[in-house]
C-alpha positions in Angstrom: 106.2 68.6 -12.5 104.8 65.0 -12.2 101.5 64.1 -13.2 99.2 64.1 -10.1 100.7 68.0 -10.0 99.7 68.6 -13.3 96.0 67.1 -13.2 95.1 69.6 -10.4 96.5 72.1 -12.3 94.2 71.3 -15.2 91.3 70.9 -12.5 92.0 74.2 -10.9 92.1 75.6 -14.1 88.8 73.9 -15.6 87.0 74.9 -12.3 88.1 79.0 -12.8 87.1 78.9 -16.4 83.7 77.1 -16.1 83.1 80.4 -12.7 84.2 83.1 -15.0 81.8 82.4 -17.9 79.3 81.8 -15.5 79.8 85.4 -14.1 80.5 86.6 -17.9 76.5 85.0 -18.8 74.8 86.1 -15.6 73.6 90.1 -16.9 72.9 88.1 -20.1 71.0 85.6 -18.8 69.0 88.4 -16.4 68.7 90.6 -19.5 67.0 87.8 -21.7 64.9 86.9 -18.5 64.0 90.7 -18.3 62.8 90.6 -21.7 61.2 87.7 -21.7 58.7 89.3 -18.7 58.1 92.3 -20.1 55.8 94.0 -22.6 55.8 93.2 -26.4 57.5 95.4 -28.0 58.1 95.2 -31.7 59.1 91.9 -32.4 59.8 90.7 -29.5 56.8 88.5 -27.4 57.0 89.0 -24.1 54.3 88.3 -21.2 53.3 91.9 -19.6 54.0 90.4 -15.7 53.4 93.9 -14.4 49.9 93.2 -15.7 48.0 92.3 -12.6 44.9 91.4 -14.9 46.9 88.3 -16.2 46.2 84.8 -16.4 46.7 82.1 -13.6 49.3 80.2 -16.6 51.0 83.4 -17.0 51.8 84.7 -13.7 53.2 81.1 -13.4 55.5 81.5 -16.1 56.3 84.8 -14.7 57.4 83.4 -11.3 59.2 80.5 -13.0 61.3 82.2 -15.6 62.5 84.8 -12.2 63.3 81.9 -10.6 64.9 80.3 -13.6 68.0 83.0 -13.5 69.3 82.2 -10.2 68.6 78.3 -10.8 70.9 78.6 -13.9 73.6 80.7 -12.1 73.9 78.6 -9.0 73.8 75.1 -10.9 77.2 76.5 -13.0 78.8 77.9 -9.9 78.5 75.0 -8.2 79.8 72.4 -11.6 82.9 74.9 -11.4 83.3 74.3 -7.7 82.7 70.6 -7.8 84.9 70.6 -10.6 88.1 72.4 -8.9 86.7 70.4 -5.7 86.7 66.5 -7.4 90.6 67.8 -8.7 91.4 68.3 -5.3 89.9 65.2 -3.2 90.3 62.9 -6.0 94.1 63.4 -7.1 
């Protein structure tokens, strides 16, 4: 196999492996997010966003740590595709 072969190989593979993790940390990532909004519970602090008697800070934090999930999925789905895309255009 000559070279250029071989770096979009290594791309391609980069690419899938950078996507599956992603997929692998997503229900984590939504767990730890789930926690994080819930009540506190034992050790661990969380910030009661069901409340609707919360304050102005919180419900912020609420909305932003939701958001925060998706944000962290997409930005890794789209370094794998970039990656397997840059292999591709750029070898």
């Amino acid at each position: 196999m000559n070279k250029r072969a071989s770096i979009l190989l290594y791309g391609i593979m980069l690419g899938l492996t950078i996507i599956i993790l992603t997929l692998a940390l997503a229900p984590v990532a939504s767990e730890s997010a789930g926690r994080a909004m819930n009540v506190t519970v034992g050790d661990t602090i969380g910030m009661n966003c069901t409340n609707s008697s919360i304050s102005d800070f919180t419900k912020a934090a609420c909305y932003a740590v939701d958001i925060s999930v998706s944000y962290f999925i997409a930005i890794l789905l789209f370094i794998g595709g970039a990656a397997i895309t840059a292999k591709i255009v750029f070898s």
